[in-house]
N, C-alpha and C positions, 0 to 999 in steps of 0.2 A: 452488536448490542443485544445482550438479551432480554428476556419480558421483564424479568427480578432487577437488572439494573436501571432498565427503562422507568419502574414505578419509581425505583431512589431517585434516579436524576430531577424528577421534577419538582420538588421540594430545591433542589441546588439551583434549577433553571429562573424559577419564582424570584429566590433570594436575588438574585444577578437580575435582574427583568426589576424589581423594586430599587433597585440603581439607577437604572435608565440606563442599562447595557446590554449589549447583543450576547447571544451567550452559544458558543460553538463548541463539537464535539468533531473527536478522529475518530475514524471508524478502519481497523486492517486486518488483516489476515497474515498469522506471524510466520505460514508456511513452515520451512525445514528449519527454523529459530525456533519454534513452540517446542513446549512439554520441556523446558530448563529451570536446572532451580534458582532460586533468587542470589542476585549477586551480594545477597551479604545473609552472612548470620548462620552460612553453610557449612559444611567439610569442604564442598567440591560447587562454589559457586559457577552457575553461568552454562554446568554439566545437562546432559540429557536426563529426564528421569528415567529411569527404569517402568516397565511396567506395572510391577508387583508392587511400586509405591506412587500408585494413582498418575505414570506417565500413560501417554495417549500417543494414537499414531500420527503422526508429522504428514506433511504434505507439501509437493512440490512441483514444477513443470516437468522434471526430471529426478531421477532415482541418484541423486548427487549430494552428496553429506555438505554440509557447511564446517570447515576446518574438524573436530575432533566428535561433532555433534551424531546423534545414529541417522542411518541411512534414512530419506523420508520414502516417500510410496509416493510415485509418479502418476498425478490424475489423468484419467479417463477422461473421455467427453463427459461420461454421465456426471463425473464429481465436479468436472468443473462449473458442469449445469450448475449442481446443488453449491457451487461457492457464490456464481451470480443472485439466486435465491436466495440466498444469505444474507448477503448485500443486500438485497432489496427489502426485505424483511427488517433488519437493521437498520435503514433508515429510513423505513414508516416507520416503526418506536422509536426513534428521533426526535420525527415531526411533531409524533403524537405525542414527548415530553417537551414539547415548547422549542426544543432548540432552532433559535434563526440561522444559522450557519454549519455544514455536515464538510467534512472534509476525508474524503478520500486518499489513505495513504499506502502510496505506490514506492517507498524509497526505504533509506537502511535494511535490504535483503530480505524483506517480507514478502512474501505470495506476489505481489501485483508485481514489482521490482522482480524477482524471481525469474517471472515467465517474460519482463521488458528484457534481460540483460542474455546475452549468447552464452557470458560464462555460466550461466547456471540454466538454462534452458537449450537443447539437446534437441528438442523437439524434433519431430519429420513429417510432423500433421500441418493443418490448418491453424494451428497456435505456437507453431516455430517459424526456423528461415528468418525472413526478411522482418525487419520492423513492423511490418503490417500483420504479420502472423504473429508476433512474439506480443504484440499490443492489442488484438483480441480480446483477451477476457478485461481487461481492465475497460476499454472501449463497451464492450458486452454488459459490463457489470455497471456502467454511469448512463449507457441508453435506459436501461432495463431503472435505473433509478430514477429518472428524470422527472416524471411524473406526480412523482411521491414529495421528492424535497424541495426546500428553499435552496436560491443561488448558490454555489460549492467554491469551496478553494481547494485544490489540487495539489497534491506533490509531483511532480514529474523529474525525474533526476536522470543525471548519466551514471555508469559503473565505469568503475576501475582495474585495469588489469591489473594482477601482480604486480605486473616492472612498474606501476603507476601510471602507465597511460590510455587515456579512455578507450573504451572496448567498442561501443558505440556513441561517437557524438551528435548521428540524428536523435538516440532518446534524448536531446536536452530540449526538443522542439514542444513547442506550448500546445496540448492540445487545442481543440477548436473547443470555444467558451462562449459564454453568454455572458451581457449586459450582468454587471453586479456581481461576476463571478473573478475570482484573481488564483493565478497561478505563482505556486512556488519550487524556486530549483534551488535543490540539494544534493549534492554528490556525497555516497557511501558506497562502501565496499559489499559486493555479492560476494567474492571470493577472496578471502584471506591467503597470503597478506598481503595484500593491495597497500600499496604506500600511500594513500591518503592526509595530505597535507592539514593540521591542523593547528592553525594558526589566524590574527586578522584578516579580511577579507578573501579565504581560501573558497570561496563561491563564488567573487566575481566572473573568472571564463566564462561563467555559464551564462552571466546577465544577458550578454548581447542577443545570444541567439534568443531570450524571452523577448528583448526589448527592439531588435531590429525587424521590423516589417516585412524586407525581402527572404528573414531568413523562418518565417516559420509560417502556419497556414494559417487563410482568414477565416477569423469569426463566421460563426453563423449561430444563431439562437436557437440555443434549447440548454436547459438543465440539469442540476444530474446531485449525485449523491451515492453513497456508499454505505462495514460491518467488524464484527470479533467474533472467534470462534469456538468441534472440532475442528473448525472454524475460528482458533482462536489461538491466543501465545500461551 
């Protein structure tokens, strides 16, 4: 969120708040998705822009195109520094436009989901490999907000391979959450074309693993909170 949408929101946060409602905002980073034109009203809906017509450079855990989209630029530590930073900046202008609820989102093959899923993150550092590296910056980017925000709701999803079947089903595991905090699973595709079932209850598999006790890790308190960017969709 930037300072220009922060001043507008809070005029919309007021309106909602004179209801007697909570009023929550998502905050993501649209990674090797950003700089597309809009899906209507185009020649070439949904395409990358070019540069010469106000496109920007993409970003991603890995130098890996999303189906037809341009190549993005695979961060450094230093950028991925400045995407946690982001984050954090992002949801102090939140806070500070009233909103009680900041929501972190990690799924449909933006940045966060990006560097969770194997298919699209390559990595060999300290933010690929195993689950624990591939869940890094997202991990890095909700400590580093903690501070700042009210209790968060969370995307946490699994990916899907091509042939449709899950690439990793520990990512469907609930991070560790705080009192007044709730978690949401969604399955989307990082790599096209992922057969992704769409249809009635096509997220139930996933419940269990949020809802079953032995199968994900316990609680412990603390907070957190999340951003848009170049940094941004």
């Amino acid at each position: 969120m930037g300072r220009r949408p922060a001043r507008g929101a809070r005029p919309i946060v007021d309106l909602i708040h004179s209801f007697g409602a909570a009023a929550g905002i998502q905050l993501a980073h649209a990674g090797r998705k950003a700089s597309t034109e809009p899906e209507w009203g185009t020649p070439h809906p949904g395409a990358s822009i070019a540069g010469a017509h106000g496109g920007w450079e993409t970003l991603a855990p890995s130098a890996i195109a999303y189906d037809q989209l341009t190549e993005p630029t695979a961060l450094d530590e230093a950028g991925i520094d400045e995407v946690v930073e982001a984050f954090v900046a992002s949801a102090g202008r939140a806070v500070e436009a009233g909103f009680d609820m900041i929501e972190i989102h990690a799924a449909h093959g933006y940045l966060l989901h990006e560097f969770l899923s194997p298919l699209s993150n390559h990595r060999t550092d300290s933010y690929g490999g195993e689950l624990a590296g591939r869940a890094r910056l997202l991990r890095a980017s909700w400590t580093r907000c903690a501070e700042r925000s009210p209790p968060a709701c969370r995307c946490w999803c699994a990916s899907r391979r091509p042939s449709g079947s899950r690439a990793a089903s520990a990512s469907t595991r609930r991070p560790r959450s705080s009192p007044g905090s709730a978690s949401t699973a969604w399955t989307w595709s990082t790599s096209p074309p992922a057969a992704t079932p769409c249809a009635r209850g096509n997220q139930h598999p996933c419940r269990p693993r949020l809802s079953d006790p032995a199968r994900r890790a316990p609680a412990r308190a603390h907070r957190g909170a999340g951003l848009r960017g170049r940094h941004a969709r």
